[in-house]
C-alpha positions as CSV (number, residue, x, y, z in Angstrom):
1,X,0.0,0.0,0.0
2,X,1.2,3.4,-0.7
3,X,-0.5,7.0,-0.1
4,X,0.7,10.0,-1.9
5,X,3.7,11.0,-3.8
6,X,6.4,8.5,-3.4
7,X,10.0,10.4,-2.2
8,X,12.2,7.1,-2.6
9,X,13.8,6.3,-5.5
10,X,17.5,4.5,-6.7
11,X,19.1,7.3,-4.7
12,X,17.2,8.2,-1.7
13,X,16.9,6.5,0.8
14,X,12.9,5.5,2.8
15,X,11.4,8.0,5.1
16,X,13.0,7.5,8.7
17,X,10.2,7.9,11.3
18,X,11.2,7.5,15.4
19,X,7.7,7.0,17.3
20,X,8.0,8.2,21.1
21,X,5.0,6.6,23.1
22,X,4.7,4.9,26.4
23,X,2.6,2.7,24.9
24,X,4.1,-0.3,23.4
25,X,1.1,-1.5,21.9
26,X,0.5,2.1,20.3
27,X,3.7,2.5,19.4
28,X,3.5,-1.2,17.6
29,X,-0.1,0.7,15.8
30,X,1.8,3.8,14.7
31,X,4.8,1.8,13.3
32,X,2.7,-0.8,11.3
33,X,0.5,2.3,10.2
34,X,3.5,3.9,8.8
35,X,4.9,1.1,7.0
36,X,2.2,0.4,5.5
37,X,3.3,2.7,2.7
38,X,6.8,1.1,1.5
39,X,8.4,4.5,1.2
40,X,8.6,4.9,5.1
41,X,10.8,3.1,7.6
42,X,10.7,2.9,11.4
43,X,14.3,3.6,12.6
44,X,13.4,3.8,16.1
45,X,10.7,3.3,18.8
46,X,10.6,4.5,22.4
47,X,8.8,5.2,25.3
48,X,9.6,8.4,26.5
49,X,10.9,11.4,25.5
50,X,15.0,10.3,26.9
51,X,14.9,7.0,25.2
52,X,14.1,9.2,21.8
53,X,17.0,11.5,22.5
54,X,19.9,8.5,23.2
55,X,17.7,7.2,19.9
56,X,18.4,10.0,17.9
57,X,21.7,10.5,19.1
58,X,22.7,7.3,17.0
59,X,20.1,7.4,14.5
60,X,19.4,9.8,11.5
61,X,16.0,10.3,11.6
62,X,13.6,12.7,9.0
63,X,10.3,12.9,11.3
64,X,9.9,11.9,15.2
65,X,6.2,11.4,15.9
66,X,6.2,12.0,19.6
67,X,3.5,11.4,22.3
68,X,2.9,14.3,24.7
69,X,2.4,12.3,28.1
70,X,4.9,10.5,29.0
71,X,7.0,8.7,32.2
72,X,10.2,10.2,32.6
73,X,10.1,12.7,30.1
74,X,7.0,14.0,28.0
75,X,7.1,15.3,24.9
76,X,7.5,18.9,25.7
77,X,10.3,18.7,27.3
78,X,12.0,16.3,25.0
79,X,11.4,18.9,22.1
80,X,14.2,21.6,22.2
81,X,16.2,18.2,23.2
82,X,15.6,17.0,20.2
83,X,15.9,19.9,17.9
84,X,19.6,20.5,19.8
85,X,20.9,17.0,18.4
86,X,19.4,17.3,15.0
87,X,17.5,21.3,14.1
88,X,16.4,20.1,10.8
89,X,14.4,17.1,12.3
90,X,10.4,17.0,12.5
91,X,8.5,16.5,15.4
92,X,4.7,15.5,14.9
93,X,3.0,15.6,18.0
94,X,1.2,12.5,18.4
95,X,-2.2,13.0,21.0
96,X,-5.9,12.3,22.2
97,X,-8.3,14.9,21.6
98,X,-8.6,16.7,24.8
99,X,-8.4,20.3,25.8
100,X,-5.7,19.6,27.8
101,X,-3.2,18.5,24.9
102,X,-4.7,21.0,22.5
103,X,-3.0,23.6,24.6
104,X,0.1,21.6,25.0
105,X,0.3,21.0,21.7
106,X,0.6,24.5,21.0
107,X,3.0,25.4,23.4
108,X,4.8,22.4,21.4
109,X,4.3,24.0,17.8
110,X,6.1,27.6,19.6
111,X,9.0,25.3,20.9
112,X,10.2,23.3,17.5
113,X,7.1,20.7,16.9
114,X,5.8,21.4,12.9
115,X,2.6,19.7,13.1
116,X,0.2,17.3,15.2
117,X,-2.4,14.2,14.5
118,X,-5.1,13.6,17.3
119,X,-4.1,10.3,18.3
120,X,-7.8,7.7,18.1
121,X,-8.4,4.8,19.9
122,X,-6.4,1.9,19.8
123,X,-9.3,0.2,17.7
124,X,-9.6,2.7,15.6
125,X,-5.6,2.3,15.1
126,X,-6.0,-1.2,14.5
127,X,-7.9,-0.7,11.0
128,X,-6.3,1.6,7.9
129,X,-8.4,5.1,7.5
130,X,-8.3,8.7,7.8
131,X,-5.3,8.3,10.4
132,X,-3.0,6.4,8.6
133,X,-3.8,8.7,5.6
134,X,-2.7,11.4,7.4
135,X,0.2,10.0,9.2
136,X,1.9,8.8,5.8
137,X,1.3,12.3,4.1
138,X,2.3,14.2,6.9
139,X,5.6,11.9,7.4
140,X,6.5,11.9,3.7
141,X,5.8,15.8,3.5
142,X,8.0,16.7,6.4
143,X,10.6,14.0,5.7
144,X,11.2,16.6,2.4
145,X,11.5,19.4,4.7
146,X,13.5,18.1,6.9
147,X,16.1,16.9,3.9
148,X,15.7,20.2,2.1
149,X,16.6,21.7,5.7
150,X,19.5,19.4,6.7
151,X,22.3,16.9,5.2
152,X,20.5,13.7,6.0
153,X,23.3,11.0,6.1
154,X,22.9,7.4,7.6
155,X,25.4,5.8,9.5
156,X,28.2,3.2,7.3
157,X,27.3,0.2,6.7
158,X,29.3,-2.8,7.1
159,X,31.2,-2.1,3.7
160,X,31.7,1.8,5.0
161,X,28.9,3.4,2.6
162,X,26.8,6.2,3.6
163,X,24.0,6.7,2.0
164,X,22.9,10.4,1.4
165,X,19.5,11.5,1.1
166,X,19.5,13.2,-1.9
167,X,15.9,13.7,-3.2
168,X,15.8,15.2,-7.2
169,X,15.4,18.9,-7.0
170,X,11.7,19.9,-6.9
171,X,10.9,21.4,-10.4
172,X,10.0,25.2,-10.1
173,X,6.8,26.7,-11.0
174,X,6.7,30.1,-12.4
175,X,4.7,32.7,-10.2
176,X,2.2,34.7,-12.6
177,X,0.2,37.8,-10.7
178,X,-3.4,39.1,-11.5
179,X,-4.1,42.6,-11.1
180,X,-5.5,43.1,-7.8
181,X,-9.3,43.9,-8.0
182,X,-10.0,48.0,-7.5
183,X,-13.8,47.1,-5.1
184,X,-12.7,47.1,-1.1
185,X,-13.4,43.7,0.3
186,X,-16.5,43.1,2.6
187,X,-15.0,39.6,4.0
188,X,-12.2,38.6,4.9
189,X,-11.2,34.9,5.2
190,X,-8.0,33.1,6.0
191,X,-7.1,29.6,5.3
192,X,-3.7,27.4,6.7
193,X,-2.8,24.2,7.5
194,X,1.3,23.0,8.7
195,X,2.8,25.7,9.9
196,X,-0.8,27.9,10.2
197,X,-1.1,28.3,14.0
198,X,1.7,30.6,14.7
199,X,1.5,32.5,10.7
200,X,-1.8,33.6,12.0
201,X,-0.5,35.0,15.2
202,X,1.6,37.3,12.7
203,X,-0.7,38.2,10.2
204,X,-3.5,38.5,12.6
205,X,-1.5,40.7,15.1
206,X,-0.8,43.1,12.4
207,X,-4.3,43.0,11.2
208,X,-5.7,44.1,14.2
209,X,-9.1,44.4,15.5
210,X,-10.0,47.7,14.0
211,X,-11.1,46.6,10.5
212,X,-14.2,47.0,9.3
213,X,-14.9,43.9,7.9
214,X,-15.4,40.2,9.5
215,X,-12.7,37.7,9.3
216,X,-13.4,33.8,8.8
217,X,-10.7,31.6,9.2
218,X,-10.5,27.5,8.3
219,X,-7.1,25.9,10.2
220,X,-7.2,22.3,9.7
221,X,-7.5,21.2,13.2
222,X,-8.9,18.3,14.7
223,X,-12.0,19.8,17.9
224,X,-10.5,21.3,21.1
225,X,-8.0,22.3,19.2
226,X,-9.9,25.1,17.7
227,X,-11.1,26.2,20.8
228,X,-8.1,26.5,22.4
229,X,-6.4,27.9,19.3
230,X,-9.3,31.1,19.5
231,X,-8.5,31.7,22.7
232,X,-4.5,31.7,21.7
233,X,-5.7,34.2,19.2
234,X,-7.8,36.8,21.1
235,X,-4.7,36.7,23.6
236,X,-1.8,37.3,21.6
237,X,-2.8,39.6,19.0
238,X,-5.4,41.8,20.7
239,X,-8.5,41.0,19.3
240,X,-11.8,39.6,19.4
241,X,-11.8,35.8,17.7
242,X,-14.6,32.8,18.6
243,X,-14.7,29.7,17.6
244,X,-17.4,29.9,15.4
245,X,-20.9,28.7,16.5
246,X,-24.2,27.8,14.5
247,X,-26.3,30.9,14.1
248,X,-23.2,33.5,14.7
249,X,-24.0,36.6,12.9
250,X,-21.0,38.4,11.8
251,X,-19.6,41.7,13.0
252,X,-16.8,44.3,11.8
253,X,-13.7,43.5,13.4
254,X,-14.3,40.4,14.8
255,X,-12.7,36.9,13.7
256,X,-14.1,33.6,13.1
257,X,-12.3,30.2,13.6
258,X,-13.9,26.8,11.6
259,X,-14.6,24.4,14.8
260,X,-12.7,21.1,14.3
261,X,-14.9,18.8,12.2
262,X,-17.0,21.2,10.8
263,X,-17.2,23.3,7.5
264,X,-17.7,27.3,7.9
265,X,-20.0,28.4,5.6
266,X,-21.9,31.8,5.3
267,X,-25.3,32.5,4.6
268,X,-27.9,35.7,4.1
269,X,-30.4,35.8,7.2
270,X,-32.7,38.9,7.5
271,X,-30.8,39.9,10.6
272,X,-27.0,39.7,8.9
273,X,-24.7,37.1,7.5
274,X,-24.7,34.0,9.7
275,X,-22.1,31.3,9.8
276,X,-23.8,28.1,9.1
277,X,-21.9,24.8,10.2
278,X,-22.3,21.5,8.7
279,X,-20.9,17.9,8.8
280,X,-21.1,17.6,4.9
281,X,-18.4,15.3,3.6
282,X,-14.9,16.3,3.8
283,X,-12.9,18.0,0.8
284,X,-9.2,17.5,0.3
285,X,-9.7,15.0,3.0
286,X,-10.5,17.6,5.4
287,X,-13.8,19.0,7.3
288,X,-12.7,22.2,8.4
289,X,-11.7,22.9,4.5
290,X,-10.8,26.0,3.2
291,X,-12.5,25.3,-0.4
292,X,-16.3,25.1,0.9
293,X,-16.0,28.5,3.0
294,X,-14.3,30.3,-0.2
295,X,-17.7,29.0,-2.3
296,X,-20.1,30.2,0.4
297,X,-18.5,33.4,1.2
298,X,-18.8,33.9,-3.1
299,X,-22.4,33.5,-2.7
300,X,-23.1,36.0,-0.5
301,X,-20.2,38.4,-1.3
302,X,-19.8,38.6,-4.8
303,X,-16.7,40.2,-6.3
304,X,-16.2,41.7,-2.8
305,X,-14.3,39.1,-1.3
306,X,-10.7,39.1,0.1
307,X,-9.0,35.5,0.6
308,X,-5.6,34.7,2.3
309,X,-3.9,31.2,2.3
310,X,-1.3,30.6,4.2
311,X,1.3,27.4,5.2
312,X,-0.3,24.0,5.0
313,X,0.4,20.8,2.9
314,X,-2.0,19.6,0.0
315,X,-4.3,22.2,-2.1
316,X,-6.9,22.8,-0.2
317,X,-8.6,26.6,-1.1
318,X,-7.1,26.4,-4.7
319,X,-10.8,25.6,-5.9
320,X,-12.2,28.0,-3.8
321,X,-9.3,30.7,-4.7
322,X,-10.3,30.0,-8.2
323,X,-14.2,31.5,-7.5
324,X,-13.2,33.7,-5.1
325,X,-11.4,35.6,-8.6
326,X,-13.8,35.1,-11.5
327,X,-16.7,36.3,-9.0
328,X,-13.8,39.1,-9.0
329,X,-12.2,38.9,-5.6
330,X,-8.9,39.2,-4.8
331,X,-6.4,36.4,-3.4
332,X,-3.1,36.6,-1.3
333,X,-0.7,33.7,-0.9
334,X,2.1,33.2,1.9
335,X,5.7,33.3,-0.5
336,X,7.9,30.0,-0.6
337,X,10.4,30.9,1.6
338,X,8.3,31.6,4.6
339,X,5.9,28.7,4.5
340,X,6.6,25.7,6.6
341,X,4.9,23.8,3.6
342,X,3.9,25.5,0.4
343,X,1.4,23.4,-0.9
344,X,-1.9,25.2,-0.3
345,X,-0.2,28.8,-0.8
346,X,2.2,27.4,-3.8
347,X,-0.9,26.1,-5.2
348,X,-2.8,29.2,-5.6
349,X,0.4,30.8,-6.5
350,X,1.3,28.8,-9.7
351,X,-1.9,28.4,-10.7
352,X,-2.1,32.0,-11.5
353,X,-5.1,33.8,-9.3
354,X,-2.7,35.6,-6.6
355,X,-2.8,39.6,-7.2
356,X,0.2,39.2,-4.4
357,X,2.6,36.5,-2.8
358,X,3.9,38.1,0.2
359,X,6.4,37.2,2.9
360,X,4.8,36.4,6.3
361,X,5.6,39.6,7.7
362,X,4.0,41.1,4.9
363,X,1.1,39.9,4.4
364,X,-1.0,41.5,7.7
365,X,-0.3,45.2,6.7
366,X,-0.8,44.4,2.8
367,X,-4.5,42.7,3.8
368,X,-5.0,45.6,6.4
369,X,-4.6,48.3,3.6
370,X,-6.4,46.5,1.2
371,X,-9.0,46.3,4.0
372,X,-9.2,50.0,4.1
373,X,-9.2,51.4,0.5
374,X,-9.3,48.2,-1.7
375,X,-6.4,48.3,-4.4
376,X,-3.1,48.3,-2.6
């Protein structure tokens, strides 16, 4: 079985995953859910967060998927640890959906982790689904950071060999802009993935909470996440952000965070625009997506809509990106070199509908002057 693009070939050597549970029969689940796909190998497996570093110590590893709770040492203190031996290493923080590890998750993401996966059951571990899907994809994307990051080198064999991971160089796509549309946006909406919590804290702190417009956001997060990732919000950047309930009706200045496992969509109500959440089937294997919101907002905006993607693996919001301009809306993409991943934002990028692809640092102030007089 394989999911996604494959990154071995002749030269390169498999995906090297260390899992860090302290759970030996989860830590059997995760391994056997990773190979699975015969592009990734399991170079390691321990049960707390010391075992992983003496692990690491001797071998190379592209990804650690790494448990938050855990005897001895947990994952969040085993993370700058980690990062010391090797910097260009992932760390995918592996845990159950509670509000608890949504919060220490975060606080893991602002110490070195790029990315979590709400850990199920260990039934739902037992059978192939939406986990391992994720797991792989996530794995094999950040196995490419980590070798575009790093020299990736195994240890000699017995004949003295090293082999170097040494992936073909990724084939550049050219960046063509759009004018930006001349009408000043009535909505603003947001979409990220990898990477996306802390390139909101930035764009959103610059943003501010004076704008006269709404913000909707979609970050692919798994629930209790998203609540505590709206609370992370309103705290660091000054400004008024919910997670989004049924019924909301929209106000200037406010923002709007997609609750994990639902789609934000907008609708026209006799009393305002409402967000309207539903369980509809996931798109680009997600539910929060990006696309869905984009095609709602369209509906009920018009040419007057502003979209943002930032960081994130895959393509979700290209589709939506693609309405959001021939309704005649404007869309803004995070640049290459800032993104943790550039899928979403490279997709919109190459595929010709950006009127601007920004820096991180520039993309707040370019969205809150476009906020306030339309054309930049």
């Amino acid at each position: 079985m394989s999911f996604g693009p494959s990154l071995a070939n002749a030269k390169t050597a498999p995906v090297r995953v260390l899992v860090v549970d302290d759970s030996a029969i989860i830590r059997g689940l995760i391994t056997r859910a990773l190979e699975g796909d015969s592009d990734i190998k399991v170079v390691g497996s321990a049960g707390n967060g010391e075992l992983a570093i003496d692990i690491l110590k001797r071998v190379p590893a592209d990804v650690v998927v790494l448990d938050i709770e855990m005897p001895v040492m947990d994952g969040l203190t085993a993370i700058p640890r980690l990062k010391s031996i090797d910097p260009a290493v992932q760390i995918v923080m592996a845990s159950t959906l509670t509000q608890k590890n949504a919060e220490i998750s975060l606080k893991a993401m602002a110490l070195g982790a790029t990315d979590y996966v709400a850990k199920p059951s260990s039934r739902e571990l037992a059978t192939p689904g939406d986990f391992q899907r994720e797991l792989i994809e996530k794995a094999k994307t950040l196995a490419a950071l980590a070798r575009k990051n790093g020299v990736r080198e195994t240890p000699p064999d017995a004949a003295g060999r090293v082999a170097r991971f040494t992936p073909p160089p990724a084939e550049k796509k050219k960046v063509a802009l759009r004018p930006h549309p001349v009408p000043r946006p009535d909505i603003i909406a947001i979409g990220s993935s990898t990477g996306g919590p802390q390139a909101l804290f930035q764009v959103i702190k610059a943003m501010g909470s004076g704008l006269a417009q709404p913000v909707v956001i979609t970050q692919h997060m798994p629930p209790a996440f998203t609540t505590i990732l709206a609370d992370h919000i309103s705290k660091q950047c000054g400004v008024t952000c919910v997670e989004s309930a049924d019924g909301d009706i929209l106000q200037p200045g406010r923002y709007y965070l997609a609750p994990g496992d639902y789609h934000l969509l907008l609708v026209k109500k006799t009393e305002g625009v409402a967000v309207r959440l539903t369980k509809d089937a996931q798109e680009n294997f997600c539910r929060p997506a990006v696309d869905p919101m984009l095609r709602s907002l369209v509906a009920v905006y018009g040419n007057r809509v502003l979209a943002v993607i930032l960081t994130g693996m895959g393509q979700d919001g290209w589709k939506g990106c693609e309405a959001v301009v021939q309704s005649g809306g404007g869309v803004i993409a995070q640049d290459e070199a800032t993104s943790v991943v550039w899928g979403m934002p490279g997709a919109v990028a190459t595929a010709g509908i950006c009127s601007a692809v920004l820096p991180l640092p520039e993309i707040g102030p370019t969205v809150k002057q476009v906020a306030a007089r339309g054309k930049p």
